[in-house]
N, C-alpha and C positions, 0 to 999 in steps of 0.2 A: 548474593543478590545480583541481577543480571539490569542492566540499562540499556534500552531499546531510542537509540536518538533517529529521529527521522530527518530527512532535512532534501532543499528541493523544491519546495513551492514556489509560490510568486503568485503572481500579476500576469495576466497573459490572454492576447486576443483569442476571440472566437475562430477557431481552426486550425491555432496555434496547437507548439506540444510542449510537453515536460515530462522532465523523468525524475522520479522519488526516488530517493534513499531512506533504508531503515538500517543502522547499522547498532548493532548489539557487542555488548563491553566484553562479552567472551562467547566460546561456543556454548549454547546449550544444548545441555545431555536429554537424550531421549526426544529428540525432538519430531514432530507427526507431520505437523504445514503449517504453511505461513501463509498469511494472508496482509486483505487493506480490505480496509473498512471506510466508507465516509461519512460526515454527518454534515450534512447541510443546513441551510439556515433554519429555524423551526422545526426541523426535521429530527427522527429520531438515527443512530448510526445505524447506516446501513451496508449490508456484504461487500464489496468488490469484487475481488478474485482471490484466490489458494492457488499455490501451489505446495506439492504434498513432498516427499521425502524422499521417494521415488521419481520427481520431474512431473508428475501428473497436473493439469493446470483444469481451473475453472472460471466462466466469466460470469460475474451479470451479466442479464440478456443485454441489457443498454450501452454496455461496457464491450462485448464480444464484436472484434474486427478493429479495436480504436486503443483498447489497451493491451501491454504484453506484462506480464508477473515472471520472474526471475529473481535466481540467485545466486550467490559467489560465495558458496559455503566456505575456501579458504576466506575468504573476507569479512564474514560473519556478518556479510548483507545482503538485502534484499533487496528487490526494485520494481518499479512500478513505471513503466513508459506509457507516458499517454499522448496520444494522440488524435487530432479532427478534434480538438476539444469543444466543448458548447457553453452555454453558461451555466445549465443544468449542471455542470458538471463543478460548481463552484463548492465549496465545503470545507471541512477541514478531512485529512484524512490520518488514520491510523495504520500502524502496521501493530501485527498483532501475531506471535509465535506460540504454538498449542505443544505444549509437550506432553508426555504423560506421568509428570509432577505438577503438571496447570498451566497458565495459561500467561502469558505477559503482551501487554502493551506498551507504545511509544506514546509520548505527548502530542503529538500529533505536529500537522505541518498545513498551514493554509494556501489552498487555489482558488485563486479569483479569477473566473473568465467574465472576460469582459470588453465591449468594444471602449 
């Protein structure tokens, strides 16, 4: 069994930054992309960004030029820089690792923007 801890959030003004961590209890085998996911208030979860196994990266449109996705495969984590944050951008987020044994999530980690 693999455990995915995220950690990282907070509390934080509008245009502020933060950077996420998802770190995972060991490496996992076969693994595709990693991604963040967020779920906002009301909201159902929705994408963030990937990055693939190969380095390849993708943003939400809302996300692209304010977030960066990386990872530190000896470290068996992942990360999430955000910045110019807005309040839209409040939620809980997930990290989320796609292998091709399936699929694992973190418990996620809350941002609150906020003035």
């Amino acid at each position: 069994q693999v455990a995915l801890v995220e950690s990282g959030g907070g509390l934080v003004q509008p245009g502020g930054s933060l950077t996420l961590a998802c770190q995972a209890s060991r490496r996992i085998e076969s693994t595709v992309a990693m991604s963040w996911y967020r779920q906002g208030p009301g909201n159902q979860r929705a994408w963030v960004a990937t990055i693939t196994i190969d380095g390849s990266t993708n943003y939400a449109n809302s996300m692209k030029g304010r977030f960066i996705i990386s990872s530190d495969n000896a470290k068996n984590t992942l990360y999430l820089q955000m910045d110019s944050l807005k309040p839209e951008d409040t939620g809980v987020y997930y990290c989320n690792i796609q292998s091709r044994f399936g699929d694992y999530w973190g418990q996620g980690t809350q941002v609150t923007v906020s003035s």
